[in-house]
C-alpha positions as CSV (number, residue, x, y, z in Angstrom):
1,X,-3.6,-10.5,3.0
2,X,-3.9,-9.4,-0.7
3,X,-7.3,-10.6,-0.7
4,X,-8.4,-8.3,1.9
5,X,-6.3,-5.1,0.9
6,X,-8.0,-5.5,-2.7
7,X,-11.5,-5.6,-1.4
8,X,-10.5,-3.0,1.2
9,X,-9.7,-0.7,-1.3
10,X,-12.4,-1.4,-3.6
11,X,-14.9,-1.0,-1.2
12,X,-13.2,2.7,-0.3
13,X,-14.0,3.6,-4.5
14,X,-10.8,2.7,-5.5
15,X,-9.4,0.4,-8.0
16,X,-6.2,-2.1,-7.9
17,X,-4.4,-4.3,-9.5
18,X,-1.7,-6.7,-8.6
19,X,1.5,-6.2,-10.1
20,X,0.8,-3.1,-12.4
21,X,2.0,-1.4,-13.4
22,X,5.1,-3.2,-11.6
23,X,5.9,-6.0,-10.4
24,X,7.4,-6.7,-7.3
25,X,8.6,-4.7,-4.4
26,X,12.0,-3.0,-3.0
27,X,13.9,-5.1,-0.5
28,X,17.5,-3.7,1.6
29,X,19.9,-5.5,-0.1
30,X,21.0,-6.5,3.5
31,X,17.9,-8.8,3.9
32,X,17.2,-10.0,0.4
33,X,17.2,-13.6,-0.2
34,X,19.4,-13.7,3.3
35,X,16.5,-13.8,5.8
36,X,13.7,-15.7,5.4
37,X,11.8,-14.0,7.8
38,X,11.8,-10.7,5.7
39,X,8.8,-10.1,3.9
40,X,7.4,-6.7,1.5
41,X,4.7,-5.6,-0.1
42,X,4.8,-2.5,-2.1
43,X,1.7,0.0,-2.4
44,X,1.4,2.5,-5.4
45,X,-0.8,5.6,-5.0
46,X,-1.2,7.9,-7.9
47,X,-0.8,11.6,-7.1
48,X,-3.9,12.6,-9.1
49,X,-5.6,11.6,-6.3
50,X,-4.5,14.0,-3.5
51,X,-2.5,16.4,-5.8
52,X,-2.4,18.8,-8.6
53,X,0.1,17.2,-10.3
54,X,0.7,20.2,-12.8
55,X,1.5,22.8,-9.4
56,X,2.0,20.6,-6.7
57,X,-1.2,21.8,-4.8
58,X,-3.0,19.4,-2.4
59,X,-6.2,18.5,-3.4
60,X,-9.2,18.9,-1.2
61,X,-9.4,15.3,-1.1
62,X,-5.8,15.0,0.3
63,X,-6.8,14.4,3.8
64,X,-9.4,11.7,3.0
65,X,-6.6,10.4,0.8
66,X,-4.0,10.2,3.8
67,X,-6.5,8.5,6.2
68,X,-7.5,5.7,3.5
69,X,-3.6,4.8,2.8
70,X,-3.4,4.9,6.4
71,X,-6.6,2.4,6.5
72,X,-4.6,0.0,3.9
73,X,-1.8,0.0,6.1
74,X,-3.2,-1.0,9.5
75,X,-5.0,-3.6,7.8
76,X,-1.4,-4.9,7.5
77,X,-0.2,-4.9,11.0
78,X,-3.7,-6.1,12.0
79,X,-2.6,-9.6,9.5
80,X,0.9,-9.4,10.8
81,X,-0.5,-9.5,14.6
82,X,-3.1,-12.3,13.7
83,X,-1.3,-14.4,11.6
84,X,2.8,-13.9,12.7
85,X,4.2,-12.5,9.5
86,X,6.7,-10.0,9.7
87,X,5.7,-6.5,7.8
């Protein structure tokens, strides 16, 4: 699933990297290490680019931003449906 995200993004123009600049991801204390079952992956997106990070404006590229995030993360229910991992 990594795999494909990572090349997913890189062929939008994006880079990646796993693990940076953190590691890990945020699990409900409720479900960590108490459900095996429970799985998480945690996406970063830096605000420079879809914002003005100085006003808070949207960038023109906002939109295209949204819809490529939104991309990333159907590739993940797609894996979850194929494959039977819980996202």
């Amino acid at each position: 699933m990594i795999r494909i995200a990572d090349q997913k993004i890189k062929d939008m123009g994006y880079t990646s990297g796993l693990n940076q600049p953190y590691a890990g991801s945020i699990v409900p204390a409720a479900f960590y290490r108490k459900d095996c079952r429970v799985t998480s992956i945690m996406v970063e997106v830096n605000r420079k680019l879809y914002m003005d990070e100085m006003t808070g404006v949207k960038k023109d590229t906002f939109e295209s931003t949204r819809k490529n995030i939104q991309t990333i993360l159907s590739l993940f229910k797609e894996f979850q449906h194929l494959y039977g991992f819980r996202l």
